[in-house]
ZAVEX-307804 format. One line per field, with one value per atom (N, C-alpha, C): atom name; x, y, z. Coordinates in nm, 2 decimals. Layout:
N
atom <- (CA,...)
px <- (X,...)
py <- (Y,...)
pz <- (Z,...)
This chain:
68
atom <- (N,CA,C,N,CA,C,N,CA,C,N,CA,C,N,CA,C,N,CA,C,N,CA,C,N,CA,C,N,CA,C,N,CA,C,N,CA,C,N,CA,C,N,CA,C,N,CA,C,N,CA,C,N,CA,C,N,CA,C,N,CA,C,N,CA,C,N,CA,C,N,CA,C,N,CA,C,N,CA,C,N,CA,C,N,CA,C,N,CA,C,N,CA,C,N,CA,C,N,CA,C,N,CA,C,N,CA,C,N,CA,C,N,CA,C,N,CA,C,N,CA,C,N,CA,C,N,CA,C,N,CA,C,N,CA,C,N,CA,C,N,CA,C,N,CA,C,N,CA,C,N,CA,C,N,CA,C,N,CA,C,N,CA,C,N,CA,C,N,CA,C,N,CA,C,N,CA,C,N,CA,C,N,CA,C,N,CA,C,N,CA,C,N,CA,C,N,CA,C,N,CA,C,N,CA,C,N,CA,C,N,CA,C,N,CA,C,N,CA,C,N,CA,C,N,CA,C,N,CA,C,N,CA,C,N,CA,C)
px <- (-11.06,-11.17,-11.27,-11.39,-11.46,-11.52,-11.56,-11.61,-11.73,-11.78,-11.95,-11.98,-11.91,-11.96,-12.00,-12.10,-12.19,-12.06,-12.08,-11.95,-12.10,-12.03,-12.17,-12.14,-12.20,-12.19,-12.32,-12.30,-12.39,-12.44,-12.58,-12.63,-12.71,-12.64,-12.72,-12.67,-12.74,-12.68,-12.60,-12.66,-12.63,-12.52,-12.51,-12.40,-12.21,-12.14,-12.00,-11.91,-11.85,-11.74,-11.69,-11.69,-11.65,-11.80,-11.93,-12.00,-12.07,-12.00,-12.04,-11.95,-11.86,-11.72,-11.77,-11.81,-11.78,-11.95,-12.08,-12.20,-12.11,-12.06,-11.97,-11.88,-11.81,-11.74,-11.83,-11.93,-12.01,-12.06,-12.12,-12.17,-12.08,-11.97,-11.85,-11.84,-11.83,-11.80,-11.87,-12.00,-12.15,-12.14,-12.12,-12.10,-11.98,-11.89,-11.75,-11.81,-11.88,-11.86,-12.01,-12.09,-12.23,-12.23,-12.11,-12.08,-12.11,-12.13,-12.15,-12.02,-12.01,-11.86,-11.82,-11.70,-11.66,-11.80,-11.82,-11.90,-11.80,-11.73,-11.62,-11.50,-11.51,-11.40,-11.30,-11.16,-11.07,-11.02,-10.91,-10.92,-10.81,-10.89,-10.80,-10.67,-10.59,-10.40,-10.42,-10.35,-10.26,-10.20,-10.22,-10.08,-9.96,-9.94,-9.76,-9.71,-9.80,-9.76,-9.75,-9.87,-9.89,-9.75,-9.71,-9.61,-9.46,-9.47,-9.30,-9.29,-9.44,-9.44,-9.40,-9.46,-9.36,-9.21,-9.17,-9.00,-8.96,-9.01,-8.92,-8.86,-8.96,-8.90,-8.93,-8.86,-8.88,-8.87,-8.93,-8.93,-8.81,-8.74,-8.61,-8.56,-8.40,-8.35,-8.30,-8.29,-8.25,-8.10,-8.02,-7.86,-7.81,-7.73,-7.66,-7.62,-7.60,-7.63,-7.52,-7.47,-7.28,-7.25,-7.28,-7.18,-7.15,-7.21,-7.21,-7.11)
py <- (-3.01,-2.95,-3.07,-3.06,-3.15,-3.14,-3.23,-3.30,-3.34,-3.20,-3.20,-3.24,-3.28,-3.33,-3.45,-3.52,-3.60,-3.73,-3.87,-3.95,-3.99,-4.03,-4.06,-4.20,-4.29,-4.39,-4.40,-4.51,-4.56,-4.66,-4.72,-4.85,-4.89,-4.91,-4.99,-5.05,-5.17,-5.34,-5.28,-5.25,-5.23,-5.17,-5.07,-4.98,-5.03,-5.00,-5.07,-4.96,-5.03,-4.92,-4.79,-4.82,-4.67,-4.52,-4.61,-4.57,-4.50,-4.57,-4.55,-4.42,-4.48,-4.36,-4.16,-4.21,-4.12,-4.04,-4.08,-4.03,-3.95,-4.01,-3.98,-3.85,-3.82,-3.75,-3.63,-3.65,-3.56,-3.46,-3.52,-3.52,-3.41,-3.50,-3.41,-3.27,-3.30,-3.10,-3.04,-3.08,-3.01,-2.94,-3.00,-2.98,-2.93,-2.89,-2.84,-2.67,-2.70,-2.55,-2.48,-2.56,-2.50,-2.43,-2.51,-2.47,-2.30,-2.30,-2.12,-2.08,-1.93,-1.87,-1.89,-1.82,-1.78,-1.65,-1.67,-1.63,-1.47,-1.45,-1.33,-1.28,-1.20,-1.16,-1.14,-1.17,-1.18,-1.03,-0.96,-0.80,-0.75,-0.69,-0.56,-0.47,-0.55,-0.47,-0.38,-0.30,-0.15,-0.19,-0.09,-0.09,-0.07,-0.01,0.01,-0.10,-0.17,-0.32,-0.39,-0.41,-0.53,-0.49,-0.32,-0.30,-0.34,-0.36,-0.39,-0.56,-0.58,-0.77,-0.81,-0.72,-0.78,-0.74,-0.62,-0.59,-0.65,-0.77,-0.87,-0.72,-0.60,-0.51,-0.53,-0.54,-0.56,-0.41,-0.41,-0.28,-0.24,-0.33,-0.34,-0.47,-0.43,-0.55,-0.60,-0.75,-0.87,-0.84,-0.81,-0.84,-0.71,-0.63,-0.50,-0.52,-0.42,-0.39,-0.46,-0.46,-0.54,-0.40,-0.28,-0.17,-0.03,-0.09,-0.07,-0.12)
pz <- (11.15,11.09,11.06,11.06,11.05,10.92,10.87,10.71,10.72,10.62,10.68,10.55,10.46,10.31,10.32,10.29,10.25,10.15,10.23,10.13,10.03,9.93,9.81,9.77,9.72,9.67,9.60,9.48,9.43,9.39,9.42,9.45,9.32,9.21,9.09,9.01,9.04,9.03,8.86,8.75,8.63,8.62,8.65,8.61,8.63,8.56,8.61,8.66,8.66,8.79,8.74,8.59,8.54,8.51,8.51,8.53,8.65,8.73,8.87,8.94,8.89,8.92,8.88,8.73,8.66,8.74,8.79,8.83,8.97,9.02,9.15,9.15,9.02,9.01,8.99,8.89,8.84,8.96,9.08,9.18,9.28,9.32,9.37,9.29,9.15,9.12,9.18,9.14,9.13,9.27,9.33,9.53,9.52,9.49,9.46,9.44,9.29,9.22,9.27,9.42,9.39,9.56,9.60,9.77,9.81,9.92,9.91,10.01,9.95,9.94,10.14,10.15,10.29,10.29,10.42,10.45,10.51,10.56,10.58,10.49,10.39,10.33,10.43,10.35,10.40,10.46,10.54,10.59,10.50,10.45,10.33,10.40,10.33,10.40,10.36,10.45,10.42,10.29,10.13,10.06,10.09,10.18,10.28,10.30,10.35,10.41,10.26,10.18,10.07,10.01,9.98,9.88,9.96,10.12,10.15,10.17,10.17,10.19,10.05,9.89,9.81,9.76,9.87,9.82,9.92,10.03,10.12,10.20,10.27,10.30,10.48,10.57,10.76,10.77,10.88,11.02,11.01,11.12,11.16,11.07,11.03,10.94,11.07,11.00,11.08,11.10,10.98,11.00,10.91,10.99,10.95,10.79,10.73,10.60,10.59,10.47,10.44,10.42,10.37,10.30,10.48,10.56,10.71,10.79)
């Protein structure tokens, strides 16, 4: 995947590294929390399916019952 984000640095003689850091970090959220969404919602399951994907429920079982 390619890394279309912009690397940032900052160029002022004054400022010290924790200063520097901390403009940097600011920056990163900003571009974090201002990004725009997936452009395609993800595809809406069948409940049949969501409700046996969480009882761990298959088609066909893998290995014959034990009381079989």
């Amino acid at each position: 995947m390619v890394n279309r984000r912009p690397k940032l640095t900052i160029v002022a003689p004054n400022a010290s590294p924790e200063e520097a850091a901390a403009v940097v970090a600011a920056l990163e959220r900003f571009m974090r929390e201002t990004a725009p969404r997936a452009a395609t919602p993800p595809l809406a399951m069948n409940p049949w399916q969501r409700a046996a994907l969480h009882e761990a429920v298959a088609r066909t079982p893998e290995l014959p019952a034990p009381w079989t």
